[in-house]
BAPA-499664 format. One record per atom (N, C-alpha, C): residue in one letter; z, x, y. Coordinates in steps of 0.2 Angstrom, whole numbers, padded with zeros to 4 digits, always signed. Each point is the difference from the previous one (the first is absolute). Layout:
aZXY
...
***
This chain:
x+0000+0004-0006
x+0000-0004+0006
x+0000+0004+0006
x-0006+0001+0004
x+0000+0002+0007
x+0002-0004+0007
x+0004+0002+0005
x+0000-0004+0005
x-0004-0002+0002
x-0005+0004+0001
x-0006-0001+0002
x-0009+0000-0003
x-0003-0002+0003
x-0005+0002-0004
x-0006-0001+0006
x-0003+0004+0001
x-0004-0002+0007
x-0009+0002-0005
x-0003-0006+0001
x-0008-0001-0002
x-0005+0002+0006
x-0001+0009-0003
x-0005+0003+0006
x+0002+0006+0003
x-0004+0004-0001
x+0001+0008+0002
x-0005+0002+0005
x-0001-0004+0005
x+0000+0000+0008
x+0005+0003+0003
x-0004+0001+0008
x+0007+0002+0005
x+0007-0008+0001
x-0005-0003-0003
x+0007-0005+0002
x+0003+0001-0006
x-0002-0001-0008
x+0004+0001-0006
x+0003+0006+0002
x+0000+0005+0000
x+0003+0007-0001
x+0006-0001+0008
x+0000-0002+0003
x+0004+0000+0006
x+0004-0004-0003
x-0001-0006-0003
x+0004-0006-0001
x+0005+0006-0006
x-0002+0003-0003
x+0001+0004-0008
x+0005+0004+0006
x-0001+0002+0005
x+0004+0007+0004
x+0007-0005+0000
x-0001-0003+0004
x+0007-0005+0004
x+0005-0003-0004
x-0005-0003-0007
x+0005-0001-0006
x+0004+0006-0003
x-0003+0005-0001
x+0004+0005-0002
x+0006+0004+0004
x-0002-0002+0006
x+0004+0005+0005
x+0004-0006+0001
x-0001-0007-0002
x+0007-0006-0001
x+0002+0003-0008
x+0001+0004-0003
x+0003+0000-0006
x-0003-0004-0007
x-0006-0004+0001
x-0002-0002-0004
x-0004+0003-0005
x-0001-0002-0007
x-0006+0002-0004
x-0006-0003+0001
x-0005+0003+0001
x-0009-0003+0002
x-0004+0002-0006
x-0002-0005-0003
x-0007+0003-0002
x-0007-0005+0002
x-0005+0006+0003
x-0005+0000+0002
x-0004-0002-0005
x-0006-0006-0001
x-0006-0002-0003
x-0006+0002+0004
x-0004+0004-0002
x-0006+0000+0003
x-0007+0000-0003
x-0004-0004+0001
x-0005-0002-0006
x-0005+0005+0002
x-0003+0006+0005
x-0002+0000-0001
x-0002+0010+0004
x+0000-0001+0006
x+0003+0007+0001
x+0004+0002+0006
x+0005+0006+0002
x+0005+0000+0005
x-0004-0001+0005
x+0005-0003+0006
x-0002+0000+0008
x-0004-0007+0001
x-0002-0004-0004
x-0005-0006+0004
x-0005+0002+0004
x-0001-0002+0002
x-0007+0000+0006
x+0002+0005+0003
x+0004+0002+0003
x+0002+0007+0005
x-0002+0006-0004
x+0001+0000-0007
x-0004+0005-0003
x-0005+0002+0000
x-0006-0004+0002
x-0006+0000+0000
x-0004+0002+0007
x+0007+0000+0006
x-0003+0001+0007
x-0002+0007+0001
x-0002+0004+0002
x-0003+0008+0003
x+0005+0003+0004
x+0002-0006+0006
x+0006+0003+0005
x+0003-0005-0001
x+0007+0003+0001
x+0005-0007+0005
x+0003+0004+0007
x-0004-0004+0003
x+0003+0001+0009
x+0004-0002+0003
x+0004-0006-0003
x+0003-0006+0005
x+0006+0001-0003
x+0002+0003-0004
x+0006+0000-0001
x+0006+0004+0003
x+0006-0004+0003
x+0003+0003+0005
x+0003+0006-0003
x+0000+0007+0003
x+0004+0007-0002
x-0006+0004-0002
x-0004-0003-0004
x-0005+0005-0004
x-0009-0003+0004
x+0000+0007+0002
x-0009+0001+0004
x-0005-0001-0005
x+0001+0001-0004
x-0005+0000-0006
x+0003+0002-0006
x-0003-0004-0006
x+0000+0000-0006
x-0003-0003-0004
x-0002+0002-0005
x-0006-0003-0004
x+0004-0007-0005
x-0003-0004+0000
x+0005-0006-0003
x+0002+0003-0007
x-0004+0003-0004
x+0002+0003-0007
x+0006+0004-0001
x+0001+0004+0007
x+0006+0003+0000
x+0007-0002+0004
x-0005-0006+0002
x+0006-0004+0002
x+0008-0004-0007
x-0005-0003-0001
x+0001-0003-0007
x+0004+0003-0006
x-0002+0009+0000
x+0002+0005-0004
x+0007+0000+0004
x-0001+0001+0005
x+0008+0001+0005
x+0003-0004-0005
x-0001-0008+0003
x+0004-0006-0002
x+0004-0002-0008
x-0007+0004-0003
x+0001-0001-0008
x+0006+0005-0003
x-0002+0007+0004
x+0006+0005-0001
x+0006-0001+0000
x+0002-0002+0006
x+0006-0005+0006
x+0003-0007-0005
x-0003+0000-0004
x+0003-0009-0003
x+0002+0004-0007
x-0003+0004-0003
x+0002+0005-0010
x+0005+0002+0003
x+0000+0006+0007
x+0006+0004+0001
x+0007-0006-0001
x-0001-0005+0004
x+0005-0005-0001
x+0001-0004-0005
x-0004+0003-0006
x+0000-0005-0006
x-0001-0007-0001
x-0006-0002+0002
x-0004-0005-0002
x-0004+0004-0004
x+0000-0006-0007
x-0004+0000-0003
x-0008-0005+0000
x-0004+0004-0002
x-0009-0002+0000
x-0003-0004-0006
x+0000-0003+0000
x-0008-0002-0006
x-0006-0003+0002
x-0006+0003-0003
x-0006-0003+0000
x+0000-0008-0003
x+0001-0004+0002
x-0002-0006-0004
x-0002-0006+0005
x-0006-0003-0001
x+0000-0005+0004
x+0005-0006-0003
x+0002-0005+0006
x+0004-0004-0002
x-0003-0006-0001
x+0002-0005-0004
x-0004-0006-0001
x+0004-0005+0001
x+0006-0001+0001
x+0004-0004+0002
x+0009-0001+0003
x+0000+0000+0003
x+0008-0002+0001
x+0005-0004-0001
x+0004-0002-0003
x+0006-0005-0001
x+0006+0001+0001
x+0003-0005+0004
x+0007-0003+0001
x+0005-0002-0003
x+0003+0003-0005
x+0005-0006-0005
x+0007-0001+0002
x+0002-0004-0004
x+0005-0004+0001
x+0005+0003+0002
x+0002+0005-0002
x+0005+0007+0002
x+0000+0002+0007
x-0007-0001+0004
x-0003+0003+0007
x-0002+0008+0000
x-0001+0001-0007
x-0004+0006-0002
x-0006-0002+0002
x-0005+0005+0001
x-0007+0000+0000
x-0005+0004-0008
x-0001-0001-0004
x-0005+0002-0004
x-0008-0001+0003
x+0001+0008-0001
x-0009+0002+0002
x-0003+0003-0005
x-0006-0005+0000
x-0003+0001-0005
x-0009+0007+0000
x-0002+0004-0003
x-0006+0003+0001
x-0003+0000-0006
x-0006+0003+0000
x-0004+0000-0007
x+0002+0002-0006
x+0006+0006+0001
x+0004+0001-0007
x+0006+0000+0002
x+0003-0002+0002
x+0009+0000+0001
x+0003-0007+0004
x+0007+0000+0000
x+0003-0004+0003
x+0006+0003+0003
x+0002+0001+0006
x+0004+0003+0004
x+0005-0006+0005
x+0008+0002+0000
x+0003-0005+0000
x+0004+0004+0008
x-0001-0005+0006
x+0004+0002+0005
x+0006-0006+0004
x+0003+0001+0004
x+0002-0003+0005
x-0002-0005+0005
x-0006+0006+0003
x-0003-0002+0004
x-0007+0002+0001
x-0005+0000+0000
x-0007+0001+0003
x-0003-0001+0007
x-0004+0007+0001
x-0004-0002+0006
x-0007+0001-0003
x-0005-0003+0002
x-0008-0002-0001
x-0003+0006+0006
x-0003+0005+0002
x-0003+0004+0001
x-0005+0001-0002
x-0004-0005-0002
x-0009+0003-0005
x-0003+0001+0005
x+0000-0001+0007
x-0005+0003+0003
x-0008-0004-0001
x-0005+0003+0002
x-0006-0004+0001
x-0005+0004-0006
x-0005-0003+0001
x-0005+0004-0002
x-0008-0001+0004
x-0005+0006-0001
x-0005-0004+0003
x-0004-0005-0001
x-0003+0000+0005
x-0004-0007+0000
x-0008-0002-0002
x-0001-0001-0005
x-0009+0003-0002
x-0003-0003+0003
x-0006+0001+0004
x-0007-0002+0001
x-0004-0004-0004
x+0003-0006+0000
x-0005-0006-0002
x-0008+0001+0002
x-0003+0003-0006
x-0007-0002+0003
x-0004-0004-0006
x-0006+0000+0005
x-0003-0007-0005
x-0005+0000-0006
x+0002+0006-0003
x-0002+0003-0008
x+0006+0000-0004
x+0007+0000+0005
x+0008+0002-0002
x-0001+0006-0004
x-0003+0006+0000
x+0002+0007-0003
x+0004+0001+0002
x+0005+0001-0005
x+0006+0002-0002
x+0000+0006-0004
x-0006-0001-0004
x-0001+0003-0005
x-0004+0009+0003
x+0000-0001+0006
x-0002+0007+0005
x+0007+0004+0003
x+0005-0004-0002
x+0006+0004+0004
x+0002+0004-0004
x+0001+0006+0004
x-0001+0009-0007
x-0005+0002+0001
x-0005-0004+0002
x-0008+0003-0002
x-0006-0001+0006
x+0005+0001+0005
x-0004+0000+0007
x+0004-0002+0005
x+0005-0004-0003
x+0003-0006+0004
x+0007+0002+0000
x+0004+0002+0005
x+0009+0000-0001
x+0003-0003+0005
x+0006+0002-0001
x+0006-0004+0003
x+0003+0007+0005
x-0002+0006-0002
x+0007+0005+0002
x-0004+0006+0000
x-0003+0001+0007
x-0004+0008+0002
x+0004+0007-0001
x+0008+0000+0000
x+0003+0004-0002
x+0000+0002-0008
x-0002-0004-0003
x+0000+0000-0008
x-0007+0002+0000
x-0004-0003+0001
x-0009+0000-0003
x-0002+0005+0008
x-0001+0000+0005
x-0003+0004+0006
x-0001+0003-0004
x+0003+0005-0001
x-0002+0010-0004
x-0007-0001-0003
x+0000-0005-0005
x-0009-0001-0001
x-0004+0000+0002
x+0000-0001+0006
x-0005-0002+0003
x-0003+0006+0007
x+0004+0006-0002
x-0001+0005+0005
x-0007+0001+0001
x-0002+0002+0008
x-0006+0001+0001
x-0004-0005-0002
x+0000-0008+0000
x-0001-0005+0000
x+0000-0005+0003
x-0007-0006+0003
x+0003-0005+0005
x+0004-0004-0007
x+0003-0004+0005
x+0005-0005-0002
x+0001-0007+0003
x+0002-0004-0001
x+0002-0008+0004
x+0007-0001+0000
x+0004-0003+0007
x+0006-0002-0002
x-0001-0006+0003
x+0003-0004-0003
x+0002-0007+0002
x+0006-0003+0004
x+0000-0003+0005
x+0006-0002+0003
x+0001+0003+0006
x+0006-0005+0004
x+0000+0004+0009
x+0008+0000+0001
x+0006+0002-0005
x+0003+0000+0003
x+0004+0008+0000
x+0007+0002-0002
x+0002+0006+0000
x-0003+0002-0006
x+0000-0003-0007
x-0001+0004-0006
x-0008+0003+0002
x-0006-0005+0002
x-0005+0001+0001
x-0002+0005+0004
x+0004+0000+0003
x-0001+0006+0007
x+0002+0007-0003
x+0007+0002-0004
x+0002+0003-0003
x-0006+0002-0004
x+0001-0004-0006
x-0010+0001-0005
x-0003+0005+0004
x-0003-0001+0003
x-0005+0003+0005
x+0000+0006+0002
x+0007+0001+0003
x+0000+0004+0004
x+0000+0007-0006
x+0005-0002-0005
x+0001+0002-0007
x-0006+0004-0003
x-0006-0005-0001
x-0005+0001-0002
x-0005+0006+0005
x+0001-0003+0005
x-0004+0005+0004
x-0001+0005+0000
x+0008+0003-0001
x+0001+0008-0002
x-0005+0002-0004
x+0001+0001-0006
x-0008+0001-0006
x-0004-0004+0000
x-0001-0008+0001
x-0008+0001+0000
x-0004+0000+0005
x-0007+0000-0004
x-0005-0002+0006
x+0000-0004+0005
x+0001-0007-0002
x-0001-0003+0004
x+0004-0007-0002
x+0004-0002+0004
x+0003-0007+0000
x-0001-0006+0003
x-0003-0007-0003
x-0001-0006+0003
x+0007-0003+0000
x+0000-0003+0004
x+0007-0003+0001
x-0003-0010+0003
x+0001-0005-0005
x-0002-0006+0001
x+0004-0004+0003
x-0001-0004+0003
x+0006-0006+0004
x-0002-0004+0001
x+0004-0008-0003
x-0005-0005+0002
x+0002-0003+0008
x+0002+0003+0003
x+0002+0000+0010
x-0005+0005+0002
x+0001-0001+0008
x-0002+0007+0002
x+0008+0003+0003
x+0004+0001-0002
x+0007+0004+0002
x+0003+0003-0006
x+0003+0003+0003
x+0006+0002-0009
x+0006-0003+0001
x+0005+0000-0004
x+0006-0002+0001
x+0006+0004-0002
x+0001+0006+0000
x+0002+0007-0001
x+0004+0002+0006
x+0002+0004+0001
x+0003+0004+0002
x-0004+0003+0005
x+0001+0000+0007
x-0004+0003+0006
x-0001+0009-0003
x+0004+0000+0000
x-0001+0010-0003
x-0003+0001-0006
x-0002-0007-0002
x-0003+0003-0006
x-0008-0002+0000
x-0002-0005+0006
x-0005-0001+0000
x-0005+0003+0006
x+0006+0005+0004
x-0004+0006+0005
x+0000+0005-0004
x+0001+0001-0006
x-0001+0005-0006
x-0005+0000-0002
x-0003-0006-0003
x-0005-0002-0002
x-0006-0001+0003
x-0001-0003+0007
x-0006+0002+0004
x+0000+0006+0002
x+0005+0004-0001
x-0003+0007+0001
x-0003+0004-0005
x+0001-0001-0005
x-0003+0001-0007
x-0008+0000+0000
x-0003+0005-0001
x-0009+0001+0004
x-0003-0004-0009
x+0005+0002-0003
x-0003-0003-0007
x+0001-0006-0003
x+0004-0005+0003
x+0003-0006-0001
x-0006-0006+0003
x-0001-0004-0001
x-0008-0003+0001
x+0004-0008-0001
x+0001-0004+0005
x+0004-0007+0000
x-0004-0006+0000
x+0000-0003-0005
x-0003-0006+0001
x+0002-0006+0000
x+0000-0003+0007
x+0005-0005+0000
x-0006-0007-0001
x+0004-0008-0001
x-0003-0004+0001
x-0002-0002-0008
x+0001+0004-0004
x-0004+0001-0008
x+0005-0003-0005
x-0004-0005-0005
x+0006+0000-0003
x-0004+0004-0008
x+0003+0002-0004
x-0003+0001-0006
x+0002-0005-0005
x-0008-0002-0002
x+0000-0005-0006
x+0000-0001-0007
x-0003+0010-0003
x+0001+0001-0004
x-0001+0006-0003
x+0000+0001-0007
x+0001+0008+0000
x-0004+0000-0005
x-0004+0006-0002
x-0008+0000-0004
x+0002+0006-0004
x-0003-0002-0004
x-0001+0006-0006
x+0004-0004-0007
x-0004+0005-0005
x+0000-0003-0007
x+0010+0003-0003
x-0002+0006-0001
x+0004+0002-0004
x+0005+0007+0008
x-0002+0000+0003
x+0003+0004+0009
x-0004-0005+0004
x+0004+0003+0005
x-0003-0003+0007
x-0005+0004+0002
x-0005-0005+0002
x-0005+0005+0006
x-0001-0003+0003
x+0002-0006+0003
x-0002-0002+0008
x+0007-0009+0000
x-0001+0001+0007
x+0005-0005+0001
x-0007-0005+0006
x+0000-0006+0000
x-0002-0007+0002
x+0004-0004+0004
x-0003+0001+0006
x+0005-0003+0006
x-0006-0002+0006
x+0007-0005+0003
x-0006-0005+0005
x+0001+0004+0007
x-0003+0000+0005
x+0003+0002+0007
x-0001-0004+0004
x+0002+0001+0008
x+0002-0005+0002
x-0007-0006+0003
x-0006+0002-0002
x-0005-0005+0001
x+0000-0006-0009
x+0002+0003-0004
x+0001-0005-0003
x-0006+0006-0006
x-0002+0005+0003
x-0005+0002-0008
x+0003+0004-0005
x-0003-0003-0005
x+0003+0005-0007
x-0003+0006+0000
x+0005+0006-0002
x-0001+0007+0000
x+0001+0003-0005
x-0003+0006-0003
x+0003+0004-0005
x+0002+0006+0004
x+0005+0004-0001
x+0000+0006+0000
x+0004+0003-0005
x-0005+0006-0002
x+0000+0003-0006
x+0008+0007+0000
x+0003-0001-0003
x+0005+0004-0002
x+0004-0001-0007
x+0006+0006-0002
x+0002+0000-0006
x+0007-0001+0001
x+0004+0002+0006
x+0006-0002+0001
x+0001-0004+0005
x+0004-0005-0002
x+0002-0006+0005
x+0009+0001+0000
x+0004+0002+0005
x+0008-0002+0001
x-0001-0006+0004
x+0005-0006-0004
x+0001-0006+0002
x+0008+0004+0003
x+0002-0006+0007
x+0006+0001+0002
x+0002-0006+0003
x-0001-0006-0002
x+0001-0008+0006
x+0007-0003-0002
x+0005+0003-0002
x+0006-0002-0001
x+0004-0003-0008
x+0004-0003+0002
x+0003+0001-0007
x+0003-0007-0002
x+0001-0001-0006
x+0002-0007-0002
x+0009+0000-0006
x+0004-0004+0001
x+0006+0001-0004
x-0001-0003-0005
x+0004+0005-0005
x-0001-0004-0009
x+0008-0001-0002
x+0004-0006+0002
x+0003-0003-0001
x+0002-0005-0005
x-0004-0004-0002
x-0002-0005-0006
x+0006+0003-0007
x+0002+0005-0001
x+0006+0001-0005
x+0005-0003+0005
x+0001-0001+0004
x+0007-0002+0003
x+0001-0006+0004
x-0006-0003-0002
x-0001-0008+0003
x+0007-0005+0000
x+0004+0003-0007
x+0003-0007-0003
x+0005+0003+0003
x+0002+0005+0005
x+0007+0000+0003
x-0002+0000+0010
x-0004+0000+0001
x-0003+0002+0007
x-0007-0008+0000
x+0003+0001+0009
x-0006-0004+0004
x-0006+0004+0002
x-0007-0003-0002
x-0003+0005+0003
x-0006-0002+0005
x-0002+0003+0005
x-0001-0004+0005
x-0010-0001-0001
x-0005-0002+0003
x-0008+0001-0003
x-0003+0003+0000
x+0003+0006+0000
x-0003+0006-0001
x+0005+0006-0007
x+0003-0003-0001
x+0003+0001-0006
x+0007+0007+0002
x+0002+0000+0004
x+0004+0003+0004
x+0007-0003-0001
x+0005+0004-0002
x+0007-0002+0000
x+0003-0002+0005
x+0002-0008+0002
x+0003-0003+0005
x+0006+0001+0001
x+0003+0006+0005
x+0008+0002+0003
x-0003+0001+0006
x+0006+0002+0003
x+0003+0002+0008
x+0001+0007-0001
x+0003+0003+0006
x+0004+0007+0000
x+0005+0000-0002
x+0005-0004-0004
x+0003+0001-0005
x-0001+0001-0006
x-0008+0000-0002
x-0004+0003-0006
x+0003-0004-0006
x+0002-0006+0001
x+0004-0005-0005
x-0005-0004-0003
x-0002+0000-0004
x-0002-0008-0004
x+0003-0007+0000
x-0004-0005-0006
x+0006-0006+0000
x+0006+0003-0002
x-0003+0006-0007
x+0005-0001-0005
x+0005+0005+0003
x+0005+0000-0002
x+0008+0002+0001
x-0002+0005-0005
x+0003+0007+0003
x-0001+0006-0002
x-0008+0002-0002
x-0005-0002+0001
x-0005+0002+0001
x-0003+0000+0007
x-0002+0009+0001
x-0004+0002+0008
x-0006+0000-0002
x-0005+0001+0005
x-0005+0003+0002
x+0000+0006+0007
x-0005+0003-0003
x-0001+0006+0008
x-0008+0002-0001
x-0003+0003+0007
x-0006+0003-0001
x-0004-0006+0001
x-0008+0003-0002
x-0004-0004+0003
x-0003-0005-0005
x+0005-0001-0005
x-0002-0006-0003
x+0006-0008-0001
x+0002+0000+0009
x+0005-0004+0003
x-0004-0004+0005
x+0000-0004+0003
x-0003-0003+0006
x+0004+0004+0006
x-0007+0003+0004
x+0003+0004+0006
x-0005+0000+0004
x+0002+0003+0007
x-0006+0003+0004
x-0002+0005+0001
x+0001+0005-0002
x-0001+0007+0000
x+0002+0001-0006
x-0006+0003-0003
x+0002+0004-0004
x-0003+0009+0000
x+0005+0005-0001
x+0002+0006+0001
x+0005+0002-0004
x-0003+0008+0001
x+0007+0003-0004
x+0006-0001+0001
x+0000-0001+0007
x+0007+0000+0003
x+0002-0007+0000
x-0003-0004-0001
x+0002-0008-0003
x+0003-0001-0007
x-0004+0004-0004
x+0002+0000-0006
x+0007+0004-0004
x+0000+0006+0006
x+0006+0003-0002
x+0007-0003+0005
x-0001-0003+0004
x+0004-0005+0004
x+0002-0006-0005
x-0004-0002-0002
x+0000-0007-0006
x+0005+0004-0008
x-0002+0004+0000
x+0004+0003-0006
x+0009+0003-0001
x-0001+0000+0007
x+0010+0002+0006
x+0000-0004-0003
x-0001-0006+0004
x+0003-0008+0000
x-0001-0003-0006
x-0005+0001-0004
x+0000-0004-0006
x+0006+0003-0004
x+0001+0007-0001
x+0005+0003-0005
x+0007-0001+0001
x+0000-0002+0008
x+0008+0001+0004
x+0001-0006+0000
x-0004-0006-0003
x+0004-0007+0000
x+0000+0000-0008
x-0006+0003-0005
x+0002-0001-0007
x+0006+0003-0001
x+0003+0004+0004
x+0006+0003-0002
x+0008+0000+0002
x-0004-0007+0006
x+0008-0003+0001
x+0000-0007-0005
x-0007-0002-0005
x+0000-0007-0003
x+0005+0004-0006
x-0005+0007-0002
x+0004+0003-0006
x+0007-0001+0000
x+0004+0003+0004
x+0005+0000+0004
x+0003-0006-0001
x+0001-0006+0001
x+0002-0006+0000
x-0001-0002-0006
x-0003+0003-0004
x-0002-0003-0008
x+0010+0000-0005
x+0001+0008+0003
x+0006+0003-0003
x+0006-0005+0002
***
C-alpha cells in the first residue's frame, strides 16, 4: 500500500512525486510511456523562472533524478483503470499489475494531435510523417522538410530544423503565428525558413513513404508539393477515458478541477495539462503538482 500513487511522469507527475516525498510520503510513479511528457521533446526551455536555457530532456533528467534521490519509485506501465473501494483505498489498475494507494493524482498529460487528412494516412507516420523533430529531424540532414502548425512547438520545429537542413516549409492555416514573439523574430530571420501562410494541407501521398503532401492555398487551388519529411505540430489532445468513472470531463476530454487540482472524487487529484486550464506551461504544470501533492497529503493526513 502506497500513500500515493501519481499517474504520469511529466513535469507536473514528478513535481507532484517531489512534494509528496518531502511530506513524508511513499510515491510510486506510473508512466506508460517515456520520462518528462511533452517537455522532453522541446530543444530549449526559456521561460522557466532561474534557468536561461535548458533543453527540455535535461530538464526532465534533473526532475527524474530529484524524485529516485528521494525515493520514489518508477514503473513503465500504462494504466487502464482506477477504483475507489469501500475502505477509501484507491486500486489502480495497468496492463500487468494492480497497485493499491491512499490517494492518487492523474497527471497523464496530453498527447499529440494527428492531421486528419482525407486519405487518413496513418499508415505514413514513421515514414515521412512525425510527431517530434527532435526524435526523427537527424534524418533528414541536408534535406528540405515541411512543418505543420503556427504555434510555439511549430516555431520551435523550425527553427530546430533549420540548423541542418536545407530547407524548411513551415504551413499555417492564418496568416500570423501564435507563438512566442521571440520566437517568431527568430524565424523570419532564418534566410532558409520559407512560410506559407493561408494553406491548409489535405493530404499526404505516397505508397509505402511519403513523397509529397496535398494542400489547398488561400485561392481555393489544389497543390502538390513534393517532399519526404513532414513535422506535424498543431497541438495536443488528453487521454483520459481510463478515469471517466471517478472524474467529470469537460468536451474536449479534459479533467474538470479548479486550482485546488481536486476532482469530484475525495482523495483523487489532477495536475498538468490534462485538467481544464488556461495556460498551459511548464510552469503551470509544476505549480499544479505543489498544489495537487500538498492537498493529497493533507487528505492522506486526515485518513489516520
Amino acid at each position: 500500500m502506497y500513500d500515493l500513487i501519481v499517474i504520469g511522469a511529466g513535469a507536473a507527475g514528478m513535481t507532484s512525486a517531489l512534494y509528496a516525498l518531502r511530506n513524508g510520503k511513499t510515491v510510486l510513479v506510473l508512466e506508460s510511456e517515456s520520462l518528462g511528457g511533452q517537455i522532453a521533446t522541446s530543444p530549449r526551455l526559456e521561460n522557466y523562472p532561474s534557468i536561461k536555457e535548458i533543453s527540455g530532456e535535461q530538464f526532465a533528467d534533473n526532475l527524474f533524478e530529484q524524485i529516485t534521490h528521494h525515493g520514489a519509485e518508477l514503473e513503465i506501465e500504462k494504466v487502464v483503470g482506477v477504483e475507489k473501494l469501500a475502505d477509501k483505498t484507491f486500486k489502480v489498475k495497468t496492463e500487468y499489475n494492480e497497485y493499491s494507494a491512499k490517494s492518487v493524482i492523474i497527471a497523464s498529460g496530453v498527447k499529440h494531435k494527428h492531421l486528419r487528412t482525407k486519405s487518413n494516412r496513418d499508415d505514413l507516420v514513421g515514414k515521412g510523417v512525425y510527431y517530434c523533430a527532435i526524435c526523427d529531424g537527424p534524418f533528414y540532414k541536408d534535406k528540405e522538410v515541411v512543418v505543420i502548425g503556427d504555434a510555439n512547438t511549430a516555431l520551435q520545429y523550425s527553427l530546430l530544423l533549420s540548423s541542418y537542413c536545407k530547407k524548411v516549409y513551415i504551413y499555417t492555416l492564418f496568416d500570423k503565428f501564435f507563438g512566442d514573439k521571440s520566437l517568431v523574430k527568430a524565424l523570419h530571420a532564418k534566410e532558409n525558413i520559407e512560410w506559407r501562410p493561408n494553406t491548409s494541407v489535405i493530404d499526404f501521398i505516397g505508397e509505402d513513404e511519403l513523397t509529397a503532401i496535398e494542400y489547398k492555398d488561400k485561392d481555393g487551388n489544389i497543390l502538390t508539393h513534393e517532399i519526404t519529411g513532414v513535422f506535424v505540430a498543431i497541438g495536443q489532445i488528453p487521454d483520459n477515458k481510463a478515469f471517466e468513472n471517478l472524474v467529470d470531463l469537460d468536451s474536449m476530454g479534459y479533467i474538470i478541477a479548479d486550482e485546488t487540482c481536486k476532482t469530484k472524487t475525495e482523495g483523487l487529484f489532477v495536475a498538468g495539462d490534462c485538467r481544464t486550464k488556461a495556460v498551459r506551461q511548464v510552469s503551470t504544470a509544476v505549480g499544479d503538482g505543489a498544489v495537487a501533492a500538498t492537498n493529497a497529503s493533507f487528505y492522506i493526513e486526515s485518513l489516520d
